[in-house]
VEXDREN-2710 file (C-alpha; in Angstrom, 1 decimal):
% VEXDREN-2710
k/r/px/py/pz
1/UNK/16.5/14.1/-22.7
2/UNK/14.7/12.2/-19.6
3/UNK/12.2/9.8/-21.0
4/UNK/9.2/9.3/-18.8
5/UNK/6.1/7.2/-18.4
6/UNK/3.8/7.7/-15.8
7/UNK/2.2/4.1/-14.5
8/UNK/-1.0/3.5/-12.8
9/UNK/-0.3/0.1/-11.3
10/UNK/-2.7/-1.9/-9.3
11/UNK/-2.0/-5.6/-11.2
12/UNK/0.9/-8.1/-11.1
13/UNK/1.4/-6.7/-15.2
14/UNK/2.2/-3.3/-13.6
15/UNK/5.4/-4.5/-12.0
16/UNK/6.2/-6.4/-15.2
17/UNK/5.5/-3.2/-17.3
18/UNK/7.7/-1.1/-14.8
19/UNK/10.9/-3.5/-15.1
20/UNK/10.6/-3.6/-18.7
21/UNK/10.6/0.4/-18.8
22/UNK/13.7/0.7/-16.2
23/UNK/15.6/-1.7/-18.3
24/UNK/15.1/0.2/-21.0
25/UNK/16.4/3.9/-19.1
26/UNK/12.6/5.2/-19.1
27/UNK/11.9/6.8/-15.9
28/UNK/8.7/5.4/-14.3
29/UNK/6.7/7.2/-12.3
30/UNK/4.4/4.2/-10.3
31/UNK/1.5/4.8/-8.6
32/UNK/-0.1/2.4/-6.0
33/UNK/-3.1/2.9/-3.7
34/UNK/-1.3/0.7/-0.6
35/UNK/2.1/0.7/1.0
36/UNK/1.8/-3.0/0.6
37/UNK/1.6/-2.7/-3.3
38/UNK/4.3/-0.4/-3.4
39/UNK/6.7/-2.9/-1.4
40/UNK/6.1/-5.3/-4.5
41/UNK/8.3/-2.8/-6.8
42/UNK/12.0/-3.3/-6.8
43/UNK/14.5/-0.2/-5.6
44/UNK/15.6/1.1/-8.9
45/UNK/17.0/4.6/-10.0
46/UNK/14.2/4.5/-13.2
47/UNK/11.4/3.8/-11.0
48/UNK/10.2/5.9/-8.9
49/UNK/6.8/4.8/-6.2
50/UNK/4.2/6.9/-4.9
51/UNK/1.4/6.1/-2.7
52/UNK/-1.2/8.3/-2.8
53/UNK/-5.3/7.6/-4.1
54/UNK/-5.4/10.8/-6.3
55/UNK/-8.6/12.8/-7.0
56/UNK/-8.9/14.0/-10.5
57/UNK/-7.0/17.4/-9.1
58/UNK/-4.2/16.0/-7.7
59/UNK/-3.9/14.0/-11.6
60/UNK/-4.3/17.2/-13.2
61/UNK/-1.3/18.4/-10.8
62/UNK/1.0/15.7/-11.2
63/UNK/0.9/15.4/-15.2
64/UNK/2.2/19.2/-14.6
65/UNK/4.6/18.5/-12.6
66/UNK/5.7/15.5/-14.3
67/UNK/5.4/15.8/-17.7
68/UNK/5.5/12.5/-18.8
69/UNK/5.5/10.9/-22.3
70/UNK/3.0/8.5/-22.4
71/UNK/0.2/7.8/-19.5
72/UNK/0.1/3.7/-19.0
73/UNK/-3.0/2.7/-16.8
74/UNK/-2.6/-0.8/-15.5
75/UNK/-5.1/-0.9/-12.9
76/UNK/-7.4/-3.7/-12.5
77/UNK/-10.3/-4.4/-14.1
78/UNK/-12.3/-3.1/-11.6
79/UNK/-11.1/0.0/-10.5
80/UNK/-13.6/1.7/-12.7
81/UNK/-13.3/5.0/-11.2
82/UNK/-9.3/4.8/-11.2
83/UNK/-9.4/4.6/-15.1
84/UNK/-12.4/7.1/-15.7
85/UNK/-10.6/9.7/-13.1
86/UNK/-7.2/9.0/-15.3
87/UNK/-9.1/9.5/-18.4
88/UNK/-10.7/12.5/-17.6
89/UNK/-7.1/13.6/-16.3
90/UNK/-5.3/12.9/-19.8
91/UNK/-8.2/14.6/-21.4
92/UNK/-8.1/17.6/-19.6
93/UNK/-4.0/18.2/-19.2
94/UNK/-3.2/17.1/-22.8
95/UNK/-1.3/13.8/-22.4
96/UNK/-1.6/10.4/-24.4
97/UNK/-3.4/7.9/-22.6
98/UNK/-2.6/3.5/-23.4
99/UNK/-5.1/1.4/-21.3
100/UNK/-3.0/-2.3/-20.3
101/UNK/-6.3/-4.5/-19.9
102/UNK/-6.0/-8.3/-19.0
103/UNK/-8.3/-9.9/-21.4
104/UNK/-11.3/-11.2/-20.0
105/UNK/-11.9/-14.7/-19.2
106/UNK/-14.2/-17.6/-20.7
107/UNK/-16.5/-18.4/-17.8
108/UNK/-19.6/-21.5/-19.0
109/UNK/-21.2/-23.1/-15.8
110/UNK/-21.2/-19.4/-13.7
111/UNK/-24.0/-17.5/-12.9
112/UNK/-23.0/-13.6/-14.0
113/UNK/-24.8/-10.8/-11.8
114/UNK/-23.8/-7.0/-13.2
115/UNK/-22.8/-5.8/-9.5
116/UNK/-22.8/-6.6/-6.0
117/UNK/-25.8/-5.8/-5.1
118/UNK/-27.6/-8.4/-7.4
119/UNK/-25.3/-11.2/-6.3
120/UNK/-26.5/-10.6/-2.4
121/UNK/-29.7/-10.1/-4.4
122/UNK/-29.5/-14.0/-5.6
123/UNK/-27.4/-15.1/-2.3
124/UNK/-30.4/-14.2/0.3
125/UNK/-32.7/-16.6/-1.4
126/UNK/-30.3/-19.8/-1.0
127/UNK/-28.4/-21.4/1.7
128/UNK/-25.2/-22.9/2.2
129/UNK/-21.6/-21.8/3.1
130/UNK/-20.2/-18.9/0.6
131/UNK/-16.6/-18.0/0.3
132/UNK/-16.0/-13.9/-1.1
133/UNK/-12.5/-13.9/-3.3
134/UNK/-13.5/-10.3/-4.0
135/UNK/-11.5/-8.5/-1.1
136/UNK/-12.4/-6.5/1.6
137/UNK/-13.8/-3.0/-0.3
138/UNK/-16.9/-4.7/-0.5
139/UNK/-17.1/-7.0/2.6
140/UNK/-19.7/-4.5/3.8
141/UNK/-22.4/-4.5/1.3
142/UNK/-22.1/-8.6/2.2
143/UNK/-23.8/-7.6/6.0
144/UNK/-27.5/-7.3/4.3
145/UNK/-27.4/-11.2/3.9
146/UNK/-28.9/-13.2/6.4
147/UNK/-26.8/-14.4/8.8
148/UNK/-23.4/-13.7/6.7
149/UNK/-21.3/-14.2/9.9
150/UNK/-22.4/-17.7/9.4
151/UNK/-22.6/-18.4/6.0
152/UNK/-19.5/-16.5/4.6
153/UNK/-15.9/-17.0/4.7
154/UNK/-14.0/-14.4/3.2
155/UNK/-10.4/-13.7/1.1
156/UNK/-8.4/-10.6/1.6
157/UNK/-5.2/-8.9/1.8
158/UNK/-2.9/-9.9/4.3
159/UNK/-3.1/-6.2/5.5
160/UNK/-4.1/-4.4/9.0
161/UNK/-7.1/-2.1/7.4
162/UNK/-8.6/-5.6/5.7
163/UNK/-8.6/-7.1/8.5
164/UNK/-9.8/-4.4/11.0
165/UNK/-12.7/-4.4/8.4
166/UNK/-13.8/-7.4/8.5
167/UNK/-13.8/-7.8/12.5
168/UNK/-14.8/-4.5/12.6
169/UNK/-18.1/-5.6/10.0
170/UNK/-18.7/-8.9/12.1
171/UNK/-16.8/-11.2/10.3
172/UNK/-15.6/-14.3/12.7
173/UNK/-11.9/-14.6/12.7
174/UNK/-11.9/-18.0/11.8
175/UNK/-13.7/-17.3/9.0
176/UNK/-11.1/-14.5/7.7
177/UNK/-8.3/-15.8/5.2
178/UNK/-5.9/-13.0/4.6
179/UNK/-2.9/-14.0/1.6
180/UNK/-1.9/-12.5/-1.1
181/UNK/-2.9/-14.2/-4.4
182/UNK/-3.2/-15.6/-7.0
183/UNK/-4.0/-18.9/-5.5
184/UNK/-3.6/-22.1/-7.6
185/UNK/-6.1/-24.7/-8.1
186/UNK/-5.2/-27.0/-4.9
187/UNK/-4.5/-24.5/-2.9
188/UNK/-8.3/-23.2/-3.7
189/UNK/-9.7/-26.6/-3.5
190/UNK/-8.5/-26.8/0.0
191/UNK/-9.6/-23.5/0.9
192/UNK/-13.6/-24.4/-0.8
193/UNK/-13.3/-27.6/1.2
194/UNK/-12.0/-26.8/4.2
195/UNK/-15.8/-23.5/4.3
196/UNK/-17.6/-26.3/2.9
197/UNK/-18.7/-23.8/-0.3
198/UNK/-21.7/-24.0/-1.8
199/UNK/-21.5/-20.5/-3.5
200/UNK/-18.1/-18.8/-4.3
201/UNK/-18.2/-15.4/-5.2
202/UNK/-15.4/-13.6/-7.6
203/UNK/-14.6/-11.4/-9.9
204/UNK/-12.8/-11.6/-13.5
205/UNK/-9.1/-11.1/-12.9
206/UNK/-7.8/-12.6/-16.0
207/UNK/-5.3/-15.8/-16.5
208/UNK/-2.6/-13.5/-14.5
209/UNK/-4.6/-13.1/-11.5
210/UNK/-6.2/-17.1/-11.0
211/UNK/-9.1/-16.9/-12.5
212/UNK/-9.1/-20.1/-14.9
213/UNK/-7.5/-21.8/-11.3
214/UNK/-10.5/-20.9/-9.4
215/UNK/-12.9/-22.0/-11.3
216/UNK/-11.5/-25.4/-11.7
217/UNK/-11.5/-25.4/-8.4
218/UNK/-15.2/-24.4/-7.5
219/UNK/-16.3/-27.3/-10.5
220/UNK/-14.2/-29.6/-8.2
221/UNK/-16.1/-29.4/-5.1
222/UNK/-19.3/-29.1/-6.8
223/UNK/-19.6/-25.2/-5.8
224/UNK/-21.6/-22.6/-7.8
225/UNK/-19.3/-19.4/-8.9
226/UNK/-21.3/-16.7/-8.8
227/UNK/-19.2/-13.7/-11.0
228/UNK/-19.2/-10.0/-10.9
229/UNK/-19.3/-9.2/-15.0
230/UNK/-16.5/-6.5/-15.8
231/UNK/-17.4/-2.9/-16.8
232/UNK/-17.5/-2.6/-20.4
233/UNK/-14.0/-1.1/-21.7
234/UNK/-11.4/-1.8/-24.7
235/UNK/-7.5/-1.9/-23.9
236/UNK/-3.9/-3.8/-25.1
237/UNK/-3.1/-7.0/-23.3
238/UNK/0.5/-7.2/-21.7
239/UNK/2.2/-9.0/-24.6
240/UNK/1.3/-5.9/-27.2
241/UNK/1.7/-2.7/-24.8
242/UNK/5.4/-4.0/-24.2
243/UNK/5.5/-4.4/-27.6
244/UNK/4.7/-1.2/-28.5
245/UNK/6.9/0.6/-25.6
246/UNK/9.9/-1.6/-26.7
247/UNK/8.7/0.0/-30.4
248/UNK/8.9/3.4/-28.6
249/UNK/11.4/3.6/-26.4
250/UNK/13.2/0.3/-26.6
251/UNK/15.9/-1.7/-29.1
252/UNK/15.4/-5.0/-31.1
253/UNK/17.5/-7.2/-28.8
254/UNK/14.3/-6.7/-25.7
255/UNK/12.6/-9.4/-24.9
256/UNK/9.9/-9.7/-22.3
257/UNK/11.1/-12.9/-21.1
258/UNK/14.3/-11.2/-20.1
259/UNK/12.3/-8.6/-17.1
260/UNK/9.4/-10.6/-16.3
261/UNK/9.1/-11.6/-12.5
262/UNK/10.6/-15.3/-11.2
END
């Protein structure tokens, strides 16, 4: 009988979690909000990519459809909604739910705001270059600050929508850096320099996705970091979901070293 997992992806763990499952003959079913994140997946007959941003209806449909064993949701640690909607979608269809959660990060010297609206809240009453690591969902909510085309140099995705965004929103071109993360510590350094960053705004993306590297880097050039606090939630870290799958669907002789990415 067909063993299968359904896999919300949206973190660099997801591709680690779906290589592990192929190797082990479980079919994945991998589901990615971007064509860019599905081109991060390797062509395998076990894993199977869809992109598509599903409303709780379309879940409902596809756990039909599919049938999987086990529900893995390893979306980031932001996409609140993704994980509530996949919650709710479990809960209502009948299927066992595992939440993959990178572990948060210790984070002395930053200033912690609960959303976005209370870090433009605290940005408006100082001055001084700011670069945004957190993408471009939220480059709009950035527009209430005062003179932002200025003052802010911004991070995204190396991808057409991001970037019409941000022109779009009145972002200066040579104030738009679009690469894929994570960056390392130099590289970030060079990128704080080079904006002349006072305030550096990011989010909590764990070890795996650069935090500890960035702020390093903002304590080198003397920046604030000014960091959007996680939504509370409880989940397995990398090392003991891959445990546990090997456990279910595995042998002794797996190892994660032997399907993690180069």
């Amino acid at each position: 009988m067909t063993r299968k997992v359904w896999l919300i992806a949206g973190t660099i763990e997801g591709r680690k979690i779906a290589d592990a499952l192929a190797a082990m003959q479980v079919d994945v079913y991998v589901s990615v909000a971007t064509a860019y994140g599905a081109s991060l997946y390797p062509e395998d007959p076990h894993i199977h990519v869809q992109v598509k941003r599903m409303t709780l209806e379309d879940m409902i449909q596809f756990l039909q459809e599919v049938q999987p064993d086990l529900v893995l949701d390893s979306s980031h640690p932001y996409a609140v909604v993704v994980t509530e909607t996949v919650q709710e979608a479990c809960r209502l269809a009948g299927y066992p739910y595992k939440r993959m959660l990178r572990p948060a990060s210790p984070h002395p010297d930053c200033i912690s705001v609960k959303d976005f609206p209370e870090a433009i809240e605290f940005l408006s009453a100082t001055e001084g270059p700011i670069f945004l690591t957190t993408g471009s969902k939220n480059l709009k909510d950035f527009t209430k600050l005062p003179d932002y085309a200025e003052r802010i140099t911004c991070r995204i995705l190396p991808l057409r929508d991001s970037l019409d965004n941000a022109l779009t929103l009145g972002y200066k071109p040579g104030q738009i850096i679009c690469m894929q993360g994570p960056f390392d510590k130099a590289l970030n350094v060079a990128m704080f320099r080079r904006c002349g960053a006072k305030y550096i705004v990011s989010k909590d993306s764990g070890t795996a996705g650069g935090f500890a590297d960035k702020l390093e880097a903002a304590a080198e050039v003397g920046a604030r970091l000014i960091l959007i606090d996680r939504n509370p939630e409880t989940g397995e870290n990398l090392e003991q979901v891959l445990a546990e799958l090997n456990a279910t669907f595995g042998n002794e002789d797996y190892k994660e070293s032997d399907h993690a990415e180069s």
